[in-house]
Each structure stands twice: as structure tokens, then as C-alpha cells.
N, CA, C and O atoms as a GROMACS GRO file, in nm:
protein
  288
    1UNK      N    1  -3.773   6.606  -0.312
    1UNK     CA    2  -3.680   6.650  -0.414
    1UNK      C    3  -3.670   6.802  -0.407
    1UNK      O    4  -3.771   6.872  -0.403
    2UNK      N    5  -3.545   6.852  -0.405
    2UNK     CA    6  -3.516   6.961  -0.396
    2UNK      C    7  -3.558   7.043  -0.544
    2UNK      O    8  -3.566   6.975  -0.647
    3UNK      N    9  -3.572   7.124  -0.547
    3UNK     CA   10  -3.653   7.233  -0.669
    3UNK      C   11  -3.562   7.360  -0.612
    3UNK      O   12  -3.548   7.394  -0.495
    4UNK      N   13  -3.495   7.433  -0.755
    4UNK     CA   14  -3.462   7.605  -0.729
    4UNK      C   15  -3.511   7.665  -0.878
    4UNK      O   16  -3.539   7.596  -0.976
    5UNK      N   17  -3.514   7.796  -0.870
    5UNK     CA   18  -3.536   7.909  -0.964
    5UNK      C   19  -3.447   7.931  -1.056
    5UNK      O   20  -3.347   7.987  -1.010
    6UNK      N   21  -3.442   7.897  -1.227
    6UNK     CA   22  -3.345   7.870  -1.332
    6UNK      C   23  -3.301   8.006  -1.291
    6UNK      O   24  -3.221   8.018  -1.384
    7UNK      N   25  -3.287   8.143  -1.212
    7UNK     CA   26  -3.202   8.238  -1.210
    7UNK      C   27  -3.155   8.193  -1.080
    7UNK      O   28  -3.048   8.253  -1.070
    8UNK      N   29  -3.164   8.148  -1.011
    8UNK     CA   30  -3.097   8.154  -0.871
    8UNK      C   31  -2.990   8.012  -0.937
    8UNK      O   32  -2.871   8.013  -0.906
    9UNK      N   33  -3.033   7.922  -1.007
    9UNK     CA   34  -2.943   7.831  -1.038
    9UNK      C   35  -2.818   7.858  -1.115
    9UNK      O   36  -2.707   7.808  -1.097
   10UNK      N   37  -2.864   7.968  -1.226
   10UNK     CA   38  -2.760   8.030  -1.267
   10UNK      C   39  -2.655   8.079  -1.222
   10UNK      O   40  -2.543   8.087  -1.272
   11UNK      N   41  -2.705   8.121  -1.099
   11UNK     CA   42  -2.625   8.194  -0.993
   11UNK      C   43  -2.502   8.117  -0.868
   11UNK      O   44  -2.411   8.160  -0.796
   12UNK      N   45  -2.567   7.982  -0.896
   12UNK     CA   46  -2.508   7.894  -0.802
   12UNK      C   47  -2.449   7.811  -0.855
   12UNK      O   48  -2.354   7.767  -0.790
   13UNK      N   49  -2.467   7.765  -0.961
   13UNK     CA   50  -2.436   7.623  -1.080
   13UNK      C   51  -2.349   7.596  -1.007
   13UNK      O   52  -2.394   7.531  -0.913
   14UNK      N   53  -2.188   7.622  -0.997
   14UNK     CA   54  -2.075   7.543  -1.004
   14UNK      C   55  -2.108   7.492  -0.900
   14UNK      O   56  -2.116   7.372  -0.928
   15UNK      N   57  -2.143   7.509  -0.754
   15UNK     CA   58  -2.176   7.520  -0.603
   15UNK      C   59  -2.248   7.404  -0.616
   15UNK      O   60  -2.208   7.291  -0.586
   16UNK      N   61  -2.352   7.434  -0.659
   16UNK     CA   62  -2.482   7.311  -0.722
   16UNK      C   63  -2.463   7.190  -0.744
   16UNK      O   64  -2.523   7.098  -0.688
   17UNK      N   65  -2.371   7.178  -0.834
   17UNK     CA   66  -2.300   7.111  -0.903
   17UNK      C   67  -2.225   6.996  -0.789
   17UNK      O   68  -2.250   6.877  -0.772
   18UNK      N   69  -2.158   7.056  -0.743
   18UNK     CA   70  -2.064   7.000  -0.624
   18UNK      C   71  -2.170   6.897  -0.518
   18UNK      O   72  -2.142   6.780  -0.491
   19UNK      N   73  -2.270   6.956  -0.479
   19UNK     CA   74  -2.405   6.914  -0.362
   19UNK      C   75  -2.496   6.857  -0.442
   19UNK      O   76  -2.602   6.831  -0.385
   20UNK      N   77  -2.492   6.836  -0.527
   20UNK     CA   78  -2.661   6.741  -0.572
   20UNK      C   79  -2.644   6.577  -0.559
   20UNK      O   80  -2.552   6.501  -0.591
   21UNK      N   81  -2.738   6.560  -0.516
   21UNK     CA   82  -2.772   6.438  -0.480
   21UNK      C   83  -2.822   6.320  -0.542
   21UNK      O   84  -2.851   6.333  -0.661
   22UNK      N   85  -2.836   6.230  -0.500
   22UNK     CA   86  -2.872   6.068  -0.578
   22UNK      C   87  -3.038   6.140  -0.624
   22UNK      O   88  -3.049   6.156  -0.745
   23UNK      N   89  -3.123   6.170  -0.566
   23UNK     CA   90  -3.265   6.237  -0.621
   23UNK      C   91  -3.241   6.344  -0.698
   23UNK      O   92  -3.345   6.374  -0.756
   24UNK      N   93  -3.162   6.408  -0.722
   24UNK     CA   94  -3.102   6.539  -0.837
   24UNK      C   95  -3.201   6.655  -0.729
   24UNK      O   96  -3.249   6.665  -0.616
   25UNK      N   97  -3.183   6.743  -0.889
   25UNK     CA   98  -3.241   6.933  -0.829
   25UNK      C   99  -3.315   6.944  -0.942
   25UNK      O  100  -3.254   6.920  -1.046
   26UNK      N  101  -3.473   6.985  -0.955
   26UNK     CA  102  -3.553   7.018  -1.016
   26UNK      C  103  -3.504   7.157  -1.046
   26UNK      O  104  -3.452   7.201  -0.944
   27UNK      N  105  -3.500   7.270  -1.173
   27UNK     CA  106  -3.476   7.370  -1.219
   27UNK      C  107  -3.604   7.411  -1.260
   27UNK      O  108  -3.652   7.347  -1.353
   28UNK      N  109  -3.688   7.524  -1.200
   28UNK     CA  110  -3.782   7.573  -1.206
   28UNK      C  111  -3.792   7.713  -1.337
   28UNK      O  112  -3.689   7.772  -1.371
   29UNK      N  113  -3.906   7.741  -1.386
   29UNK     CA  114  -3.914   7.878  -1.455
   29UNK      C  115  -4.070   7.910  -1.472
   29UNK      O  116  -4.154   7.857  -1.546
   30UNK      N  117  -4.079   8.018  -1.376
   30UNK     CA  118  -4.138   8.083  -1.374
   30UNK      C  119  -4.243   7.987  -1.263
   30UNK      O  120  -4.363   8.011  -1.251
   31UNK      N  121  -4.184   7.895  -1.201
   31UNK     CA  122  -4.264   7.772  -1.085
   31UNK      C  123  -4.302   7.662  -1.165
   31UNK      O  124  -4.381   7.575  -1.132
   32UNK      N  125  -4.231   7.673  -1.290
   32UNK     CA  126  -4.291   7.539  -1.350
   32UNK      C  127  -4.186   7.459  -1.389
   32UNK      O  128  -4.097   7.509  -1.458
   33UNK      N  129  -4.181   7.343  -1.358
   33UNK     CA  130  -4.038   7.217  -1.388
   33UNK      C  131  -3.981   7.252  -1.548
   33UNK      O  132  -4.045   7.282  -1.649
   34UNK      N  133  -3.840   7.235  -1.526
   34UNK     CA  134  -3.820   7.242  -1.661
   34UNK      C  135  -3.728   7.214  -1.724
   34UNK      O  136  -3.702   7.233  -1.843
   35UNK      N  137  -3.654   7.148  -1.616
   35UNK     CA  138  -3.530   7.038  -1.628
   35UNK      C  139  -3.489   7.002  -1.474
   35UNK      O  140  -3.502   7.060  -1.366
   36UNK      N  141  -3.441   6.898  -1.509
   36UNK     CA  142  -3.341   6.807  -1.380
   36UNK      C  143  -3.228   6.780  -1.369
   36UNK      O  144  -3.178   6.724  -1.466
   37UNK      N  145  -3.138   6.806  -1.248
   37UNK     CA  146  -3.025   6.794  -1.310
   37UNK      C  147  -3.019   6.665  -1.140
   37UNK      O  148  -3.054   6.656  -1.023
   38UNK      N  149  -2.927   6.578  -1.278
   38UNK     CA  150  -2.854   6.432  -1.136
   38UNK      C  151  -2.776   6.379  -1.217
   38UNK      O  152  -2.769   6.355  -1.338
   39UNK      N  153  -2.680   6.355  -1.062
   39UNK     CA  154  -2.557   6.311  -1.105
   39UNK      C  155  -2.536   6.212  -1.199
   39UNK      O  156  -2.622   6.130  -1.229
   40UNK      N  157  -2.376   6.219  -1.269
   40UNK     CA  158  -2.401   6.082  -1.364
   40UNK      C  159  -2.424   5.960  -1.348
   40UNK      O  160  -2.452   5.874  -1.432
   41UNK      N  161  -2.406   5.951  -1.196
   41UNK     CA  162  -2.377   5.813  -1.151
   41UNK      C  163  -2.576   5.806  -1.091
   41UNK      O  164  -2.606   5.710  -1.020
   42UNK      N  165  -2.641   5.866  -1.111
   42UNK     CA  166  -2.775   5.844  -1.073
   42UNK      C  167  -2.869   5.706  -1.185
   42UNK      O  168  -2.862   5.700  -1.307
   43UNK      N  169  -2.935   5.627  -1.110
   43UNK     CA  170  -3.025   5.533  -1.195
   43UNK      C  171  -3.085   5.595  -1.300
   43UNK      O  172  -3.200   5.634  -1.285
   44UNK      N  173  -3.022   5.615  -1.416
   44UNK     CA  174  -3.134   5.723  -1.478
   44UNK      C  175  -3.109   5.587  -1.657
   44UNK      O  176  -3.095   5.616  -1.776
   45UNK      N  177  -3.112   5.475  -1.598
   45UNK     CA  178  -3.095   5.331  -1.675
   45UNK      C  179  -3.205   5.312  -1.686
   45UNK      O  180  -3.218   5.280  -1.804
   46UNK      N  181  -3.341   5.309  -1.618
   46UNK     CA  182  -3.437   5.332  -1.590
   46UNK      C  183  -3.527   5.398  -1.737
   46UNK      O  184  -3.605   5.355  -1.822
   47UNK      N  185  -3.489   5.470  -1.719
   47UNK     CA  186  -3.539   5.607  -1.866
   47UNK      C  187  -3.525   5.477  -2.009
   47UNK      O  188  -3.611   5.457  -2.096
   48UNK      N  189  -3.422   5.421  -1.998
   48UNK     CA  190  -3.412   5.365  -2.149
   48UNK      C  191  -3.544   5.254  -2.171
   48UNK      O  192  -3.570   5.176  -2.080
   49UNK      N  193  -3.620   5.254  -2.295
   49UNK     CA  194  -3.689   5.207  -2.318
   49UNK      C  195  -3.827   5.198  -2.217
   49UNK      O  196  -3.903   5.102  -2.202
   50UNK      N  197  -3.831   5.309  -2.164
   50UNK     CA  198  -3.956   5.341  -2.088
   50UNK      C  199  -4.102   5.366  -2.153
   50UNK      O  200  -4.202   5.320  -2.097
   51UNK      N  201  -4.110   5.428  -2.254
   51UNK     CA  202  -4.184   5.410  -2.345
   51UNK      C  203  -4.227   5.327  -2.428
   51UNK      O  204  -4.314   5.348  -2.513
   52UNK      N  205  -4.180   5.247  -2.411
   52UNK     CA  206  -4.214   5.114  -2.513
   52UNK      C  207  -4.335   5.090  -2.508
   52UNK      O  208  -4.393   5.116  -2.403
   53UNK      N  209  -4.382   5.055  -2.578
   53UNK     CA  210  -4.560   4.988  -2.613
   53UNK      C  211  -4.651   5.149  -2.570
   53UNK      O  212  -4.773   5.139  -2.569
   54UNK      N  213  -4.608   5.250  -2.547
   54UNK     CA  214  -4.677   5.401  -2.519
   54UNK      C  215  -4.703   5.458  -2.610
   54UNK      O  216  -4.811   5.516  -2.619
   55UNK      N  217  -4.579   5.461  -2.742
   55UNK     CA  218  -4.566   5.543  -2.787
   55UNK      C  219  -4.614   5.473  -2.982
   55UNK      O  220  -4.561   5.374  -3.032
   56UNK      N  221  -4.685   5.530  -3.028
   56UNK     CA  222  -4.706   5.505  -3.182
   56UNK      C  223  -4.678   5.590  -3.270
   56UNK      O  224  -4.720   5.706  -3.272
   57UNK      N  225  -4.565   5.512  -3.394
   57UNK     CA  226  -4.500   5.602  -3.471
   57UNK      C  227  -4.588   5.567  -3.591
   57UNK      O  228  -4.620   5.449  -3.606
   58UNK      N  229  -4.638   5.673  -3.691
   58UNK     CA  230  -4.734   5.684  -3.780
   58UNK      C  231  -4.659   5.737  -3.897
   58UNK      O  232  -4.597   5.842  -3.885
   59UNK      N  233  -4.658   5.659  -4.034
   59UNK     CA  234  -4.613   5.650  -4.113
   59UNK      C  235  -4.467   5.683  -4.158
   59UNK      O  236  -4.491   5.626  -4.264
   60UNK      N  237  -4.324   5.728  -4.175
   60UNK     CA  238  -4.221   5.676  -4.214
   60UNK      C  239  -4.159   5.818  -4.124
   60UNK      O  240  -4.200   5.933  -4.144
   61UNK      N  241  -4.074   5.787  -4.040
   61UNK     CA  242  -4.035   5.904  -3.947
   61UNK      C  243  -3.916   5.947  -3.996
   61UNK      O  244  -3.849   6.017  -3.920
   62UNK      N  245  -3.861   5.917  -4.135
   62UNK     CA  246  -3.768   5.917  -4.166
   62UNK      C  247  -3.784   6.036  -4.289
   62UNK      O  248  -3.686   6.084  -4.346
   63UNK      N  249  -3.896   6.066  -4.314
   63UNK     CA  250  -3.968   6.129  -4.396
   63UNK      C  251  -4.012   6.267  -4.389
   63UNK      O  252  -4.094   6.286  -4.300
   64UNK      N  253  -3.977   6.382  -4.467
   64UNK     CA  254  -4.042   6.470  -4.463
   64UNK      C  255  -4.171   6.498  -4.520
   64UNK      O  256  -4.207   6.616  -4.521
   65UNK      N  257  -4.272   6.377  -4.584
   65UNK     CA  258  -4.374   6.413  -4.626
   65UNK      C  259  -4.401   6.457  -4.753
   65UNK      O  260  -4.487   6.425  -4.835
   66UNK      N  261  -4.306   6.539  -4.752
   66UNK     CA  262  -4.294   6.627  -4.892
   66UNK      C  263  -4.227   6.554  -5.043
   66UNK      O  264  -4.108   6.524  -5.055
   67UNK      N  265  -4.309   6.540  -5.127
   67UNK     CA  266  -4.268   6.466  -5.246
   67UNK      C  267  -4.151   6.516  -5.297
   67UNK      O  268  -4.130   6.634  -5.269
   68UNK      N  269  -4.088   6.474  -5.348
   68UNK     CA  270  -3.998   6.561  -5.438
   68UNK      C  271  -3.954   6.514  -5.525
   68UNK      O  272  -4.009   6.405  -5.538
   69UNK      N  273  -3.827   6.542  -5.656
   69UNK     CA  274  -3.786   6.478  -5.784
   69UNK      C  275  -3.615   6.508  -5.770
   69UNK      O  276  -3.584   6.616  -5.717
   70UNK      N  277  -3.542   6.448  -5.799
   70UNK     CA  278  -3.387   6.475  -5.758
   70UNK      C  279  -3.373   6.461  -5.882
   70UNK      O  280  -3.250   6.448  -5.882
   71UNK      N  281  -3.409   6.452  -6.011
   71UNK     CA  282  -3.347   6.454  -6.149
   71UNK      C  283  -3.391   6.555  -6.195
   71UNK      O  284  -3.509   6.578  -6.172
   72UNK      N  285  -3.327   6.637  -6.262
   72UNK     CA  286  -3.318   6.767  -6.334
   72UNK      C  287  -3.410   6.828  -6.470
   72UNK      O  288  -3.388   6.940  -6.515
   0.00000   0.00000   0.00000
């Protein structure tokens, strides 16, 4: 998999854009991964529900925690 430097990508995007491939382009900063970019048409169907049974949600995620009173 190809990997470039988030300033050299900046520099190339539209170009980039045009040439990336079914494996995409790793976007580096500072040598460390930090996004991917692939095409739309890439398997990335895959990703959905990949986490399943990984991940544990702990008490109401819908929730800020914080009590509060809405009457005056």
C-alpha cells in the first residue's frame, strides 16, 4: 500500500485523486497513519458492522450524565 506525507498530499490531491487505486493511499503526519483515502467503488462494505461483539456500550449513550430539571 502506497503511503505519502499529508503536505506532499496537499500538494498533489487533485492528481492523487485521479491515480488511486483499489488498495487506496495511506496519508501520513509526521510518519504516522492518519487517514486513507480509496476509491468509492473500493470494498470498504467490509467496515460495516465490524465491530460487533468488540465493542461494549456502558450505560445510556444517549445521555449526558448530567442530571438536570426542565421546569422552572
Amino acid at each position: 500500500m502506497k503511503q505519502i506525507a499529508a503536505a506532499k498530499f496537499k500538494e498533489q490531491c487533485l492528481s492523487l485523486l485521479d491515480e488511486v487505486d483499489q488498495d487506496g493511499l495511506v496519508i501520513t503526519k509526521r510518519g504516522k497513519p492518519v487517514a486513507k483515502l480509496i476509491p468509492i467503488g473500493a470494498d470498504s462494505a467490509g467496515l460495516i458492522g465490524s465491530l460487533a461483539g468488540k465493542v461494549k456500550i456502558k450505560d445510556d449513550i444517549l445521555s449526558t450524565g448530567v442530571p438536570w430539571n426542565a421546569q422552572p
